[in-house]
MDTraj code that builds the backbone (N, CA, C; nanometers):
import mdtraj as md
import numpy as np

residues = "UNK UNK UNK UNK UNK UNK UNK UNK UNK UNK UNK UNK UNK UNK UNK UNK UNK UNK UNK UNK UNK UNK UNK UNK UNK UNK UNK UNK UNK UNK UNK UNK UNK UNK UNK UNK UNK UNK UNK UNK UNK UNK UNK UNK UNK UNK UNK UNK UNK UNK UNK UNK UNK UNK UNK UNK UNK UNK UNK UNK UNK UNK UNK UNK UNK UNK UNK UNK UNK UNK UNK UNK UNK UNK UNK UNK UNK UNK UNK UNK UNK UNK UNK UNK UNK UNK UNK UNK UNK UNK UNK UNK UNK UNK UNK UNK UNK UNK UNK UNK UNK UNK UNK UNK UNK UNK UNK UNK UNK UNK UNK UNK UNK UNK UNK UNK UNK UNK UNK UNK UNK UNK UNK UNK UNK UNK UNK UNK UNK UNK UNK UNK UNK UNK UNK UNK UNK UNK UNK".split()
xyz = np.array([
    [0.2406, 0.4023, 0.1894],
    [0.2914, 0.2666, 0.1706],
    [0.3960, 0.2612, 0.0589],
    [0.3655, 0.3911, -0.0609],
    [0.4492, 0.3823, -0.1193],
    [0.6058, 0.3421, -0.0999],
    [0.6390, 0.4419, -0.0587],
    [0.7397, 0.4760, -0.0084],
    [0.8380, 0.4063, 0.0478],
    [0.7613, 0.2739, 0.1561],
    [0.8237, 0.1747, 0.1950],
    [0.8887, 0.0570, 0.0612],
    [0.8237, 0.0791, -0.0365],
    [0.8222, -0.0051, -0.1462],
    [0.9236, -0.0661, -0.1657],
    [1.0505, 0.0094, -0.1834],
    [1.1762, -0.0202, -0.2709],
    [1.2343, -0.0933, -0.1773],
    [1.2173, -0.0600, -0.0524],
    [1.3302, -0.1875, 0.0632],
    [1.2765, -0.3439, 0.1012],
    [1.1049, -0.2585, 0.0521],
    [1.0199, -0.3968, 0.0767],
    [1.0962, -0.5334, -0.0219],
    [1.0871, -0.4633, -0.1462],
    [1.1300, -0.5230, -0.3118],
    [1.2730, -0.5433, -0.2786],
    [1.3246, -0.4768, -0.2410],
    [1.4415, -0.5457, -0.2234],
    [1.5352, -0.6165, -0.1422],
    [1.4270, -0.6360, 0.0244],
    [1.4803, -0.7486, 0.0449],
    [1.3931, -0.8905, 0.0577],
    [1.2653, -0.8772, -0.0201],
    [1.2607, -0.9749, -0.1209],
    [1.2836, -1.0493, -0.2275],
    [1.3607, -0.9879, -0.2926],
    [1.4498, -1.0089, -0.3847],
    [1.5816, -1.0550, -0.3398],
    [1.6409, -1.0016, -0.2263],
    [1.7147, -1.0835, -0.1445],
    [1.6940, -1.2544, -0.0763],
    [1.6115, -1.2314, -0.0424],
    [1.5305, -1.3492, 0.0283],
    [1.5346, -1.4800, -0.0942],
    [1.4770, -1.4257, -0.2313],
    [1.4199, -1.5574, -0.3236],
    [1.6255, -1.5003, -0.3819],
    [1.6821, -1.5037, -0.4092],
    [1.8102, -1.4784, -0.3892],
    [1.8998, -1.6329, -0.3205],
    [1.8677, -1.5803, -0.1999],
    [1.9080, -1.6850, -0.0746],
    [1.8385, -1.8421, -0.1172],
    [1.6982, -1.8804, -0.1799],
    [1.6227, -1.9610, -0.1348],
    [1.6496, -2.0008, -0.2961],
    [1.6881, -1.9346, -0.4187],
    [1.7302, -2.0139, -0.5199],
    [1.8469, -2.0744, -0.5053],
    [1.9553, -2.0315, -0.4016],
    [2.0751, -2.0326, -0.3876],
    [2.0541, -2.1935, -0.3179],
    [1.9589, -2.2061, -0.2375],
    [1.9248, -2.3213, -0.1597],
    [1.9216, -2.4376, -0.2250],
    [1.8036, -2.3885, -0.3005],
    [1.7833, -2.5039, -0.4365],
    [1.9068, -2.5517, -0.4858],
    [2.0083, -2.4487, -0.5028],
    [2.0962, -2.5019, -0.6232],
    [2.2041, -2.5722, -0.5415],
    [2.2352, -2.5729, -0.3985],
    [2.2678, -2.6559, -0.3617],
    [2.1825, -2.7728, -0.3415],
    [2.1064, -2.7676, -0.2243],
    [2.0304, -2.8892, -0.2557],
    [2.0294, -2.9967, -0.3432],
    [2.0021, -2.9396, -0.5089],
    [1.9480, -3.0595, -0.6105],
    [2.1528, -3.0981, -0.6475],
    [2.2678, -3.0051, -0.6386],
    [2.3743, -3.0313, -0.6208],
    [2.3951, -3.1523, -0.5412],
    [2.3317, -3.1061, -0.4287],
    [2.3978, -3.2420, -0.3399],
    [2.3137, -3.3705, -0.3198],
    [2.2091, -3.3475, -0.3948],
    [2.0597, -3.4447, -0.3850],
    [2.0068, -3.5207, -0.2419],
    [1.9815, -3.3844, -0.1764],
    [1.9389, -3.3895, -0.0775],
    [1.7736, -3.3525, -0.1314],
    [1.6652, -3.4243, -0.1269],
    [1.5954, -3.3900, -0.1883],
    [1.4286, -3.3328, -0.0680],
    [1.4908, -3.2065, -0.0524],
    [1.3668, -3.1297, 0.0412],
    [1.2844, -3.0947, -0.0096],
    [1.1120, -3.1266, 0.0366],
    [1.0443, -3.1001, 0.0125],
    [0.9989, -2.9234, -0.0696],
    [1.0596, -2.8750, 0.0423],
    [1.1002, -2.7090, 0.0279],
    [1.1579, -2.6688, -0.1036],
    [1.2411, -2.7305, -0.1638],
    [1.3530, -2.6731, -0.1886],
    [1.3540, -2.7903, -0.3438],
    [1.2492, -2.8766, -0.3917],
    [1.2571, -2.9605, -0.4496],
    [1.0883, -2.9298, -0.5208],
    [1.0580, -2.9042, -0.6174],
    [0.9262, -2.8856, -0.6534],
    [0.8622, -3.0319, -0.6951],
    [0.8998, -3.0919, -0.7238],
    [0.8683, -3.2608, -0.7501],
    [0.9766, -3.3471, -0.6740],
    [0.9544, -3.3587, -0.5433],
    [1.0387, -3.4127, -0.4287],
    [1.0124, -3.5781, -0.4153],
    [0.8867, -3.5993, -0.4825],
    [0.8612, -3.7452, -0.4814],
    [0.8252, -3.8013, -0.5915],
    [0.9272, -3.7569, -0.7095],
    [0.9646, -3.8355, -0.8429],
    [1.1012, -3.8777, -0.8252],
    [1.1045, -3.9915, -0.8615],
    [1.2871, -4.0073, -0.8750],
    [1.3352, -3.9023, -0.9747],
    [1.4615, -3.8695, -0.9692],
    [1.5321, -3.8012, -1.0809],
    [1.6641, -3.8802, -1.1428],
    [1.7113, -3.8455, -1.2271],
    [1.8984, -3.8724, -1.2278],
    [1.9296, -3.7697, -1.1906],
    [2.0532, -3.8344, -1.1391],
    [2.1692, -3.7201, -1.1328],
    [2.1978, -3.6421, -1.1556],
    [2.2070, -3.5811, -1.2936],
    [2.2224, -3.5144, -1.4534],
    [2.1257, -3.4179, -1.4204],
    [1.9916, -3.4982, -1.4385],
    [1.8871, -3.3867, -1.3970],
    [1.9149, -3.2755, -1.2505],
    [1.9194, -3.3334, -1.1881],
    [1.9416, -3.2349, -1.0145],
    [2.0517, -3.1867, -1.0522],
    [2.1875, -3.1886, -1.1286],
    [2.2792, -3.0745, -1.1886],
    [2.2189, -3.0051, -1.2233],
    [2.1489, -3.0140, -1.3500],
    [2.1740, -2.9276, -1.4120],
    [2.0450, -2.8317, -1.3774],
    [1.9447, -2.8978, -1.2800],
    [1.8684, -2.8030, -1.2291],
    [1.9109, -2.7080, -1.1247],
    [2.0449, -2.7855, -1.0512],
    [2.1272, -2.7251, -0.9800],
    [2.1806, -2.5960, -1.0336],
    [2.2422, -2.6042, -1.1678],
    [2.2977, -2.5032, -1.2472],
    [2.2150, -2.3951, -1.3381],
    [2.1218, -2.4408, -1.3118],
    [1.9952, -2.3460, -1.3106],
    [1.9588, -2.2458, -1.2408],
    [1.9417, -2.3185, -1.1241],
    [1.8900, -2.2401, -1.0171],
    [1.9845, -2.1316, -0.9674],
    [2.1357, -2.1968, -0.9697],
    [2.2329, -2.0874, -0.9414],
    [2.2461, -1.9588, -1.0427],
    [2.1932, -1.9994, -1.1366],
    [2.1847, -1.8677, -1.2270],
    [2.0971, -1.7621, -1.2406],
    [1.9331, -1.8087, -1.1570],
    [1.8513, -1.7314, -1.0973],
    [1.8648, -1.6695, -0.9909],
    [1.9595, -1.7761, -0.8999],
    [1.9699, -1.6938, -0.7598],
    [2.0854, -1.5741, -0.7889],
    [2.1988, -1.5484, -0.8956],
    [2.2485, -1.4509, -0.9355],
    [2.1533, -1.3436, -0.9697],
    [2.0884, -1.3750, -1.0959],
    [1.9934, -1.2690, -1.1442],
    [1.9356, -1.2325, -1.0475],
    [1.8833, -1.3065, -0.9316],
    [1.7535, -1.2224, -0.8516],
    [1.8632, -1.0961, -0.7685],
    [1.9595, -1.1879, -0.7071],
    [2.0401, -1.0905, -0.6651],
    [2.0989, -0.9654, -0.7227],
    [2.1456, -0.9900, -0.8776],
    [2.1362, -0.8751, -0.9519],
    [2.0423, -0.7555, -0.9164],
    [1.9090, -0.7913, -0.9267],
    [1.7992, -0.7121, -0.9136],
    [1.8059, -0.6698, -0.7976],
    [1.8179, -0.7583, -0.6572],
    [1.8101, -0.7073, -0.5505],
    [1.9008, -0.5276, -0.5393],
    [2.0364, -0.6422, -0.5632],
    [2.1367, -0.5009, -0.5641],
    [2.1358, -0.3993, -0.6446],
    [2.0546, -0.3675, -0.7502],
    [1.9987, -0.2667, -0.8657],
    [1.8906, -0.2130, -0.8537],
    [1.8050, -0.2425, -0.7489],
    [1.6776, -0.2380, -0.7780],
    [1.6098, -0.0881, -0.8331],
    [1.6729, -0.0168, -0.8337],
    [1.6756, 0.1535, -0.8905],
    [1.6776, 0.1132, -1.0427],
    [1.7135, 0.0145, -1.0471],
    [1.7213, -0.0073, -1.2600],
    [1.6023, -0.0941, -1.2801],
    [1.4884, -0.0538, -1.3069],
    [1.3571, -0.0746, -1.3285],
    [1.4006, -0.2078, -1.4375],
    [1.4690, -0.1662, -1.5386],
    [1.4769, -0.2807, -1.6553],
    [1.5077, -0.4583, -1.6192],
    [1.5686, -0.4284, -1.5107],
    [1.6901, -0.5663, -1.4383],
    [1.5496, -0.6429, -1.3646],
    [1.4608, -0.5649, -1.2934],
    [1.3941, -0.5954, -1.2198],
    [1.2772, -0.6563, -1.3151],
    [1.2116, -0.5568, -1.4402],
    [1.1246, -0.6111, -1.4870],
    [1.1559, -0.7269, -1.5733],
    [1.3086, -0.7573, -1.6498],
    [1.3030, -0.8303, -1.6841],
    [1.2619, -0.9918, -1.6209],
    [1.3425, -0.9788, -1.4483],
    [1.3446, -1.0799, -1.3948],
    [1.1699, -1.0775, -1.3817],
    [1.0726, -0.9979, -1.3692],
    [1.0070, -1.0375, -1.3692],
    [0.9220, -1.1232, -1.4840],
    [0.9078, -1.0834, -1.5810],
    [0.9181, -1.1665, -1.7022],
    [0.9511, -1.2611, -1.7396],
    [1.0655, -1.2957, -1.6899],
    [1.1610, -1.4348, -1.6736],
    [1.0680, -1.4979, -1.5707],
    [1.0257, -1.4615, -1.4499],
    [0.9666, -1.5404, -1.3978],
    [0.8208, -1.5792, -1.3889],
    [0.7725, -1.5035, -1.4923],
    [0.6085, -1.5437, -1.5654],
    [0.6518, -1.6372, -1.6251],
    [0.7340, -1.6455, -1.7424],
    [0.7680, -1.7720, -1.7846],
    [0.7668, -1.9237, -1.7368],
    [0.8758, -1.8754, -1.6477],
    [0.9057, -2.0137, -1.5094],
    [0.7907, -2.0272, -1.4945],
    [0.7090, -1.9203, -1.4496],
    [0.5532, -2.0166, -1.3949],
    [0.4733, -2.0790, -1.4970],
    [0.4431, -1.9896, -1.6049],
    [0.4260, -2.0591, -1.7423],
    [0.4203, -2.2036, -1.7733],
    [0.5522, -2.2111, -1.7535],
    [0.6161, -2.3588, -1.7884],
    [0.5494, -2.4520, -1.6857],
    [0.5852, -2.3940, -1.5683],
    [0.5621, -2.5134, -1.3870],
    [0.4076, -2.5789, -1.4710],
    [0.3338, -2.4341, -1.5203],
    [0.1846, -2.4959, -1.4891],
    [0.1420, -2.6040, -1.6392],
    [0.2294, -2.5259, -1.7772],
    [0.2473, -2.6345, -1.8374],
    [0.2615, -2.7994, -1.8468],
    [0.3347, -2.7824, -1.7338],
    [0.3948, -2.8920, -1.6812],
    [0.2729, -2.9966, -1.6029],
    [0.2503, -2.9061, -1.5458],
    [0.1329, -2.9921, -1.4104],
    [0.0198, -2.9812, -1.5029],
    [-0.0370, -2.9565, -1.5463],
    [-0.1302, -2.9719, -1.6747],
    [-0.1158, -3.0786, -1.7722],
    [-0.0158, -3.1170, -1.7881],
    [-0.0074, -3.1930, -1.9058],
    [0.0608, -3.3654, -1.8966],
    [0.0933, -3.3457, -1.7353],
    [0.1786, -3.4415, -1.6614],
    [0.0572, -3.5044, -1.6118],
    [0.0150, -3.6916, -1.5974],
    [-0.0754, -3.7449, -1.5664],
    [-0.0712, -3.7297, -1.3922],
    [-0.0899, -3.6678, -1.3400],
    [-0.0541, -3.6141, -1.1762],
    [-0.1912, -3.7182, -1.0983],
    [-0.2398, -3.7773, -1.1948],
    [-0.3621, -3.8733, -1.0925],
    [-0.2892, -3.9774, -1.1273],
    [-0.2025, -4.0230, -1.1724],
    [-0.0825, -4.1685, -1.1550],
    [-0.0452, -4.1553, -0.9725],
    [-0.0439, -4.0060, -0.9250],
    [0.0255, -4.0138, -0.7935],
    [-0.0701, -4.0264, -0.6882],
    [-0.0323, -4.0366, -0.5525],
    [-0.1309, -4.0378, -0.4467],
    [-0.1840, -3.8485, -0.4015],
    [-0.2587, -3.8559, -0.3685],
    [-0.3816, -3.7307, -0.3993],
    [-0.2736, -3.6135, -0.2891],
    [-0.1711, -3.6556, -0.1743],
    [-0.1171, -3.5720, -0.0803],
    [-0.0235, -3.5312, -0.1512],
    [0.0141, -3.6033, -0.2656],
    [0.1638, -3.6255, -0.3730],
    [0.0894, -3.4674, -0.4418],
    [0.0071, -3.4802, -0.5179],
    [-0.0735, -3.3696, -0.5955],
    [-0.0567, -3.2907, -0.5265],
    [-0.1016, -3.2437, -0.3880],
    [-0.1312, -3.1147, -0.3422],
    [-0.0167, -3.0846, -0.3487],
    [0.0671, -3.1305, -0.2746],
    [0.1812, -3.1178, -0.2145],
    [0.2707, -3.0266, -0.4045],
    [0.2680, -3.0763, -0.5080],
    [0.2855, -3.0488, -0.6415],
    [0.1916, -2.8676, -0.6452],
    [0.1204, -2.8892, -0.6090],
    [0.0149, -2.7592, -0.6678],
    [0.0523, -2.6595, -0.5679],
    [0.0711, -2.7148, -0.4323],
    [0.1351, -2.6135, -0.3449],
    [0.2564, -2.5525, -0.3898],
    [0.3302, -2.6453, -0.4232],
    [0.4926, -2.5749, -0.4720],
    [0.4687, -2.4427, -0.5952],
    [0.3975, -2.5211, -0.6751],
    [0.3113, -2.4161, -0.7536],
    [0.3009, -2.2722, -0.7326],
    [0.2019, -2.3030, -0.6285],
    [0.1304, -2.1465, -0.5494],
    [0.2349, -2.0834, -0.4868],
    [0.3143, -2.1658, -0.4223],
    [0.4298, -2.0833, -0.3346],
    [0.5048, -1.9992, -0.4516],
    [0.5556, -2.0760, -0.6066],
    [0.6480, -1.9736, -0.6637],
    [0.5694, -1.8879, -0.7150],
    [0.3878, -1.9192, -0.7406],
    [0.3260, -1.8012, -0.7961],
    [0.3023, -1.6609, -0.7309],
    [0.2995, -1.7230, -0.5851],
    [0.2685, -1.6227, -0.5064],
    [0.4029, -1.5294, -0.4955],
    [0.5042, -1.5688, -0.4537],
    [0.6339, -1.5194, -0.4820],
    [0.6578, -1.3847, -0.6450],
    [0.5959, -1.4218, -0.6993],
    [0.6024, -1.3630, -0.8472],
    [0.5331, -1.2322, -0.8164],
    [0.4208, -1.3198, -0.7843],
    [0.2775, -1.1779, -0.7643],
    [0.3279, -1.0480, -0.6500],
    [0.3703, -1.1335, -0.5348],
    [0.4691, -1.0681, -0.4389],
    [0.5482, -0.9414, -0.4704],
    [0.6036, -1.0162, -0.5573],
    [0.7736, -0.9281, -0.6218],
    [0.6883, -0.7988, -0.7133],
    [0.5999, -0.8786, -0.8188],
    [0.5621, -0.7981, -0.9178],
    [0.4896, -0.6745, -0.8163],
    [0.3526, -0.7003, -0.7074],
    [0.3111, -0.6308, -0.6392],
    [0.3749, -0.5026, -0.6116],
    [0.5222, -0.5558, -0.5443],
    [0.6173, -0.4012, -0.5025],
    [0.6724, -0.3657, -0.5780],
    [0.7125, -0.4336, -0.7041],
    [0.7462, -0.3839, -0.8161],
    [0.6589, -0.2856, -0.7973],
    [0.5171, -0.2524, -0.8788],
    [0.4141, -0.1820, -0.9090],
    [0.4480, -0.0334, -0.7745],
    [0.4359, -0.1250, -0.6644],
    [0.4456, 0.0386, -0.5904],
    [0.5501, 0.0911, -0.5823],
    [0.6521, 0.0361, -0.6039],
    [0.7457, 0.0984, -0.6167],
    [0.7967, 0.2452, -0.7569],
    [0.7204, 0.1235, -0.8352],
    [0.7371, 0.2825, -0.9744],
    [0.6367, 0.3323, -0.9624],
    [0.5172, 0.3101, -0.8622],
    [0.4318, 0.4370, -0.8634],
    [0.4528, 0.5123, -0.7869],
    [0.5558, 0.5170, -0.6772],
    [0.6565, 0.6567, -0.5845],
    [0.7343, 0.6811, -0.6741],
    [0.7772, 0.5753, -0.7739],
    [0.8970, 0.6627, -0.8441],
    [0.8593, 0.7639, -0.9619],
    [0.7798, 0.7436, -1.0059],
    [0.7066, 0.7903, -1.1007],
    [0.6414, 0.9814, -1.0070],
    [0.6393, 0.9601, -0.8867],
    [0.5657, 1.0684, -0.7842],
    [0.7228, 1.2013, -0.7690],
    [0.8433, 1.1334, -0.7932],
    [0.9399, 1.1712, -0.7594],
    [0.9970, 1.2870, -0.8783],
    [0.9674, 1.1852, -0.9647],
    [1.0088, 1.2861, -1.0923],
    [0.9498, 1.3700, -1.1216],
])
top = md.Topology()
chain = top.add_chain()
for i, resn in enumerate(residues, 1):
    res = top.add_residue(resn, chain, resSeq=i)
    for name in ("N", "CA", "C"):
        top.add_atom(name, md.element.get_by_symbol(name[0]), res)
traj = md.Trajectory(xyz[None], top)
């Protein structure tokens, strides 16, 4: 399984690439998709969906960075790191945010978005892992 690792990782890293790229149009054009919007049923300003817009476009670079590097262990682990953080924060967030003000489908629907970028992380990090344990077999 090893072995498959590195194409696995990297065109997953492609993929969340494409799907930050989404986001950053999206909250650009405030089209506000469920998908593509982690709190889709809060109002925002404007300002805000920029500059989350201009956010996101700067992840969907980095991930792509990584995608196209993925032989440079450092690029990759950083992004992974970077994106413990991000989750860090999400759950900061939903923790500390009165989330029973909303209706109970509003919540899930919040905790799901959650799980989707956690799982995504665990994902990445996962083939990360097998991946430097073939590479590690090589040397």
């Amino acid at each position: 399984m090893t072995e498959r690792a590195r194409p696995v990782l990297q065109w997953s890293l492609h993929a969340g690439a494409v799907y930050f790229g989404l986001v950053a149009v999206a909250h650009m054009i405030g089209m506000k998709l469920p998908v593509l919007y982690i709190y889709p049923m809060l109002p925002s300003y404007a300002y805000q969906d920029k500059l989350i817009a201009i956010l996101s476009f700067g992840w969907a670079l980095m991930i792509r960075a990584a995608a196209r590097h993925v032989e440079r262990e450092e690029i990759v682990r950083a992004l992974l790191v970077a994106g413990a953080g991000a989750i860090a924060g999400l759950l900061a967030i939903n923790l500390t945010t009165d989330l029973r003000a909303l209706p109970p489908s509003d919540v899930r629907a919040i905790w799901a978005g959650f799980a989707g970028m956690l799982s995504y992380l665990v994902w990445l990090a996962g083939w990360y892992w097998a991946a430097e344990i073939h590479r590690g077999r090589e040397r």
